[in-house]
Backbone as CSV, one residue per row, in Angstrom:
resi,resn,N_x,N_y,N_z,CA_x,CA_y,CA_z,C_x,C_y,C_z
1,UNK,-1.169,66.785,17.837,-0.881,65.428,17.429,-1.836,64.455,18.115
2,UNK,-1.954,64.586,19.507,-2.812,63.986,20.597,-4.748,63.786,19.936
3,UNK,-4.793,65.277,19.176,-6.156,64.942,18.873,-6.338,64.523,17.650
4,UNK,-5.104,64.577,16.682,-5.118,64.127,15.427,-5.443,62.497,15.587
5,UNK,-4.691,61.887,16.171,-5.017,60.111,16.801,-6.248,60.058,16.890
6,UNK,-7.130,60.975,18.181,-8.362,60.632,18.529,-9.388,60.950,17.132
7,UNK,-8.744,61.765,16.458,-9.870,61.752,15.527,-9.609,60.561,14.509
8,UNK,-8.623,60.096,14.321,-8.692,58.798,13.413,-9.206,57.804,14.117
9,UNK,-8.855,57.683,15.086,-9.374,56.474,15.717,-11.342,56.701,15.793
10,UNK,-11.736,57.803,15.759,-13.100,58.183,15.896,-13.280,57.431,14.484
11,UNK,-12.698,58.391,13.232,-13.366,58.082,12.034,-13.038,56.398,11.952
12,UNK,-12.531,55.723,12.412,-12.291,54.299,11.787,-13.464,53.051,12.650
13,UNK,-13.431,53.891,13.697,-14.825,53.591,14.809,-15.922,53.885,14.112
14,UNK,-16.332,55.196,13.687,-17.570,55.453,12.824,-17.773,54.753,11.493
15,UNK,-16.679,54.105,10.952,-17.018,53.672,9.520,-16.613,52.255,9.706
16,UNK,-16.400,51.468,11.300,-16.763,50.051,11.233,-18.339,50.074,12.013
17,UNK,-18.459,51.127,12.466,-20.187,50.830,12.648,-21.227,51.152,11.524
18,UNK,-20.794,51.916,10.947,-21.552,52.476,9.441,-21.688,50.767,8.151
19,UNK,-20.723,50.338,8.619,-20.100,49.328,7.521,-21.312,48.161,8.715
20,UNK,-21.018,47.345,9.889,-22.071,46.630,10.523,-23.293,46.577,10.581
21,UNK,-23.680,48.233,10.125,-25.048,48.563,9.934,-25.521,48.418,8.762
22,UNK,-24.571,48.595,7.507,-24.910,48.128,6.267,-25.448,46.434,5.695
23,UNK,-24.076,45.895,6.633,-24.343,44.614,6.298,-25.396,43.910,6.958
24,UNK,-25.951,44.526,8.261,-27.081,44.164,8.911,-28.430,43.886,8.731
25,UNK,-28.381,44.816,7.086,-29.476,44.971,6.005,-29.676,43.938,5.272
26,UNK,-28.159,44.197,4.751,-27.942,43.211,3.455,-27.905,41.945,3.682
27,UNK,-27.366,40.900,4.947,-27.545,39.568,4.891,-28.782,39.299,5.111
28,UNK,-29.566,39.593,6.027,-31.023,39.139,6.001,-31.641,38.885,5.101
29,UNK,-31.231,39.417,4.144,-32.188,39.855,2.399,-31.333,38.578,1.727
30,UNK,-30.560,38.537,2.000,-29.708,37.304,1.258,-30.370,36.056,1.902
31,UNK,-30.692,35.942,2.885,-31.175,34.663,3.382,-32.488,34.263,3.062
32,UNK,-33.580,35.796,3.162,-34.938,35.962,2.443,-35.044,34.950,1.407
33,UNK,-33.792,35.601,0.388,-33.686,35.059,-1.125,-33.476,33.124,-1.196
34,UNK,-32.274,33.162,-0.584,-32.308,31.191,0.017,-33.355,30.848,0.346
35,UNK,-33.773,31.275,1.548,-35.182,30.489,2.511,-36.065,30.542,1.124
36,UNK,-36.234,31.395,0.701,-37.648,31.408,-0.365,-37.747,30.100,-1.418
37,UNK,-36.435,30.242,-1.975,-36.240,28.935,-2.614,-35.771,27.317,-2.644
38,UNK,-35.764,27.343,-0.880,-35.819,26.801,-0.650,-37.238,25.859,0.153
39,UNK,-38.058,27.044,0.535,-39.321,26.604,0.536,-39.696,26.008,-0.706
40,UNK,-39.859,26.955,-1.932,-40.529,26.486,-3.000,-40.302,24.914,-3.307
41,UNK,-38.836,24.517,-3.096,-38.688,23.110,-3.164,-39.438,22.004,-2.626
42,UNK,-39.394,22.916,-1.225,-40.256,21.757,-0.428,-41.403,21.384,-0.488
43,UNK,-42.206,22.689,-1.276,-43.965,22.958,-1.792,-44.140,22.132,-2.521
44,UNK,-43.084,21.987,-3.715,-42.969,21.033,-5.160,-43.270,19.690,-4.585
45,UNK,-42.315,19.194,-3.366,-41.675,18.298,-3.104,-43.334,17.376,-2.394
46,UNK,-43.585,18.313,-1.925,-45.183,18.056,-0.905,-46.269,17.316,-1.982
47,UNK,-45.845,18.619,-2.746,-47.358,18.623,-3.523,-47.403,17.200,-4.453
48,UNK,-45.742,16.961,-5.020,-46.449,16.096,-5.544,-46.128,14.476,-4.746
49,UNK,-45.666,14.758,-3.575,-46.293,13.275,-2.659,-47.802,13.546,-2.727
50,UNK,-48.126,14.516,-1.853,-49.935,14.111,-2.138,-50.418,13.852,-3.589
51,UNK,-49.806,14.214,-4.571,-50.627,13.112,-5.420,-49.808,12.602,-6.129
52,UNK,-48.991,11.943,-5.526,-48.124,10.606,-5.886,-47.076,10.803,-7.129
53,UNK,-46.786,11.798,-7.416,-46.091,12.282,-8.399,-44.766,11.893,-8.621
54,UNK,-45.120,10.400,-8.941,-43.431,9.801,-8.690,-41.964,10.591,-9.134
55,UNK,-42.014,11.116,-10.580,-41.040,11.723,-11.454,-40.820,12.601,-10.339
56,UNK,-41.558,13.748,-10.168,-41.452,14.745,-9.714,-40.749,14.590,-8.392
57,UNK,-40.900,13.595,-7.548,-40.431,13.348,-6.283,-39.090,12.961,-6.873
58,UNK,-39.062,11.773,-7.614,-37.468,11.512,-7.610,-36.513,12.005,-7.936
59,UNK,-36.896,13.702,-9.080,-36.437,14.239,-9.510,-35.972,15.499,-7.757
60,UNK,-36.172,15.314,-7.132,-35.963,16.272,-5.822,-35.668,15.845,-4.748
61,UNK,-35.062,14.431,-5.271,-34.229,13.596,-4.092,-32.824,13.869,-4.503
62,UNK,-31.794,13.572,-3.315,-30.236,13.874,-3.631,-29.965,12.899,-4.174
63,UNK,-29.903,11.699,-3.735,-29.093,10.751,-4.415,-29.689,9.963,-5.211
64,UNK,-30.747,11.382,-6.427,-31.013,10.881,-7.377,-30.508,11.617,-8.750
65,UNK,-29.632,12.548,-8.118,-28.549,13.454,-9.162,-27.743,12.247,-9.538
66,UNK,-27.006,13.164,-10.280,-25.451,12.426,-10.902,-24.564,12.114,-9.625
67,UNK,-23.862,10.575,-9.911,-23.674,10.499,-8.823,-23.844,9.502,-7.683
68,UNK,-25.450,9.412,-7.884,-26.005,9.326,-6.279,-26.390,8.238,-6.588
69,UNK,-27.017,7.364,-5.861,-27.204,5.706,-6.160,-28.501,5.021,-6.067
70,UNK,-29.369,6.024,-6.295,-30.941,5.656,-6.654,-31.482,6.004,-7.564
71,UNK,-32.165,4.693,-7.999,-32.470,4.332,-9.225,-34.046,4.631,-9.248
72,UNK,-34.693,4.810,-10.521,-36.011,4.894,-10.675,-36.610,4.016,-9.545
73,UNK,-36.508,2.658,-10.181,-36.618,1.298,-9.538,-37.066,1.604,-7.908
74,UNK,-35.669,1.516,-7.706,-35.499,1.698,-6.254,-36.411,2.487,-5.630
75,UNK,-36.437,4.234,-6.280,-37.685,4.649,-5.651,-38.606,4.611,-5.560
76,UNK,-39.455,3.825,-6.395,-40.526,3.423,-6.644,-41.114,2.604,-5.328
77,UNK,-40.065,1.087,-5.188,-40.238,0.621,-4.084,-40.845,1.333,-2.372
78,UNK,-39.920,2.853,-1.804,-40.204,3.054,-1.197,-41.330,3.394,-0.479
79,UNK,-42.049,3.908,-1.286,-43.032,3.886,-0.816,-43.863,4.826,0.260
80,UNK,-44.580,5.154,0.469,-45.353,5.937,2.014,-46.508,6.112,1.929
81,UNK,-46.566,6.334,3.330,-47.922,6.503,3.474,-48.511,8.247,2.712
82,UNK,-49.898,8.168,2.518,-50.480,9.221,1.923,-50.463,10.302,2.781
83,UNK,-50.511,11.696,2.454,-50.718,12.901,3.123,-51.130,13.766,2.671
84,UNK,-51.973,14.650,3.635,-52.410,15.995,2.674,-52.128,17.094,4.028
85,UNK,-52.398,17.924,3.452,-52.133,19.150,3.680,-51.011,20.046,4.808
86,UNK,-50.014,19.358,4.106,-48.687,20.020,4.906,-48.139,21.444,4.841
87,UNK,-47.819,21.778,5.711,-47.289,23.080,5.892,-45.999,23.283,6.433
88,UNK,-45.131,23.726,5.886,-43.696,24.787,6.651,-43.652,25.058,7.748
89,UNK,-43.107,24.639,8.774,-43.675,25.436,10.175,-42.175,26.209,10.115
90,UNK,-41.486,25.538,10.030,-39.469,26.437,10.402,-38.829,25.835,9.430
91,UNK,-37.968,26.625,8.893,-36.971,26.090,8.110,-35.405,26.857,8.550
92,UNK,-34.281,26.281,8.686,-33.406,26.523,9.190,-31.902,26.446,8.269
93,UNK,-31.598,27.179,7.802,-30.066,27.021,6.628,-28.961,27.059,7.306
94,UNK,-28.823,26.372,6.931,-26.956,26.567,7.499,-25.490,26.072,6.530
95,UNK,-25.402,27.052,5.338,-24.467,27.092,4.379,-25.120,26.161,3.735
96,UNK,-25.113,24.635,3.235,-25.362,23.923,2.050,-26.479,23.038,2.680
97,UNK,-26.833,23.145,3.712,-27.645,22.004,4.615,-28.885,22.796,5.396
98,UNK,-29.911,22.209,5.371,-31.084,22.918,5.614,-32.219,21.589,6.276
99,UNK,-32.860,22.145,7.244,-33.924,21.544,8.286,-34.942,22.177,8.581
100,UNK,-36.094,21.054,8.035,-37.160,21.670,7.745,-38.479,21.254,8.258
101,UNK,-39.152,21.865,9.264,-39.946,20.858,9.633,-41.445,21.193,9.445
102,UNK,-42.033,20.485,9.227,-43.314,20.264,8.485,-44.450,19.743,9.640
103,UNK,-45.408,20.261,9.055,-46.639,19.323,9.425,-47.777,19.335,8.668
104,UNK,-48.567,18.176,8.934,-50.034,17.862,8.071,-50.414,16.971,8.507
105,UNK,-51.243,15.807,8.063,-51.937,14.804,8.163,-51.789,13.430,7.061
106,UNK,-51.531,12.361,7.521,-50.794,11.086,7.050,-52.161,10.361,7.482
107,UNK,-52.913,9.422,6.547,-53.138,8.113,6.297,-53.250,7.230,6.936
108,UNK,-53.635,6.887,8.398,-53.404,5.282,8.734,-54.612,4.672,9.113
109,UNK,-54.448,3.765,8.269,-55.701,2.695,8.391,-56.848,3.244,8.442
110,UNK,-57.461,2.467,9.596,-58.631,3.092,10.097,-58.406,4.194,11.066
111,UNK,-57.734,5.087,11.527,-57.241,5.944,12.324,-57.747,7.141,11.723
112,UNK,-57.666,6.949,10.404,-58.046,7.909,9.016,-56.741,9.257,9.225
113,UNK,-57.238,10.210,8.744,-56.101,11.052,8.862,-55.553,12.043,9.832
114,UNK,-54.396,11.450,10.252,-53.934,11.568,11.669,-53.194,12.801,11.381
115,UNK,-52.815,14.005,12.649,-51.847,15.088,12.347,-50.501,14.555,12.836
116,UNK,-49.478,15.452,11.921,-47.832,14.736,12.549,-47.190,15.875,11.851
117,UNK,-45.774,15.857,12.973,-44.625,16.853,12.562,-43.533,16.064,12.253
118,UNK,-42.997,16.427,11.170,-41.549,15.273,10.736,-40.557,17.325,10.852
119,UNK,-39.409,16.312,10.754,-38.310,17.406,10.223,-37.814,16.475,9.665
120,UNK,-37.057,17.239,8.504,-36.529,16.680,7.506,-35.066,17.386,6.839
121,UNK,-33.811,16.328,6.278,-33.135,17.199,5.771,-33.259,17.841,4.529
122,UNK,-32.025,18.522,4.169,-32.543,18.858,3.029,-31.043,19.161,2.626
123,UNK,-30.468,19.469,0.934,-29.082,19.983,1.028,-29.532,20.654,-0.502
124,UNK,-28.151,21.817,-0.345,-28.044,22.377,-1.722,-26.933,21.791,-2.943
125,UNK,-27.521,21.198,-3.988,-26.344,20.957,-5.023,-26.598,21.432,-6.068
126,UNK,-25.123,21.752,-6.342,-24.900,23.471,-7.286,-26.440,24.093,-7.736
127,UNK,-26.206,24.931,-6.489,-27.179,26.085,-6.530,-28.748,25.505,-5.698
128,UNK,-29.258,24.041,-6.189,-30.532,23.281,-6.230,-30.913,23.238,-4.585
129,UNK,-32.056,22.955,-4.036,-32.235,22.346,-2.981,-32.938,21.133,-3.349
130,UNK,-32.575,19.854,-2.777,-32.836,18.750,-2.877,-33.152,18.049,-1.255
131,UNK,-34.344,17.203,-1.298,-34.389,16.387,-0.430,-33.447,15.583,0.118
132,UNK,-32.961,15.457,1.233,-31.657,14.206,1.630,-32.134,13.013,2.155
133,UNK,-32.063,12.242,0.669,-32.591,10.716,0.830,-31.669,10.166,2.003
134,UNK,-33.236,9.866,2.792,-32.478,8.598,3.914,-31.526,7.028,3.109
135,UNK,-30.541,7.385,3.953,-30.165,5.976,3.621,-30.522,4.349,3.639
136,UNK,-30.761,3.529,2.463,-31.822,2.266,3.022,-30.688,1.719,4.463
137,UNK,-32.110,1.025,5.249,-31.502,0.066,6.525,-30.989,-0.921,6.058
C-alpha cells in the first residue's frame, strides 16, 4: 500500500514537470507571435512619420478608433519634429499594454540631426496594436 502512494505521488510529480516543460515551449512562441506584430505596427507607425504620412499615422493612434476623441483636424495640428532612421531597441508586453522604446535621429534647427531615445506607449484594441495618444495639456 506504502509503495502504491509513492508511486502515485511519483507519477503526478512526473507529469506536473512533463506538463511545465511543455508549456515552457509553448508560451515563448506565443509571445514571438505578439512581439512580432507588434513591432510591425511600430515600423508602419515610424515609417510613415518620416515621411509625414498623415492618414497612416492617424489611422495607428488609439484615440483615433471608435470611440476615442481625435479628430482628423486635431491631428493634423500636432505636429513634430522630423526623424529618420529609428529603430526598436526593447519592446515589452504586458497583456493589452506594451512599451516600446526606440531610437533614431530628430531634426533641430541648426543642431541638424540629433540622436534620441523616446519610449513610448502602446495598447492592443480588439486584437490591433495602436499607438497611445498622449493626452493634450
Amino acid at each position: 500500500m506504502r509503495i502504491r502512494r509513492l508511486t502515485e505521488r511519483a507519477n503526478l510529480f512526473l507529469q506536473s514537470v512533463l506538463l511545465a516543460g511543455v508549456l515552457a515551449l509553448i508560451l515563448p512562441i506565443a509571445t514571438v507571435v505578439a512581439g512580432e506584430a507588434l513591432e510591425e505596427r511600430v515600423q508602419s507607425y515610424w515609417t510613415a512619420r518620416s515621411s509625414n504620412d498623415l492618414h497612416t499615422l492617424y489611422n495607428l493612434e488609439s484615440a483615433a478608433q471608435p470611440g476615442g476623441w481625435l479628430t482628423p483636424d486635431q491631428y493634423q495640428r500636432i505636429g513634430g519634429l522630423p526623424v529618420r532612421d529609428v529603430e526598436i531597441v526593447d519592446a515589452k508586453i504586458d497583456g493589452d499594454q506594451a512599451k516600446v522604446t526606440l531610437q533614431g535621429r530628430v531634426a533641430v534647427g541648426s543642431l541638424g540631426w540629433v540622436p534620441q531615445q523616446i519610449t513610448q506607449q502602446w495598447i492592443r484594441i480588439d486584437g490591433a496594436w495602436y499607438h497611445q495618444t498622449p493626452t493634450p495639456q
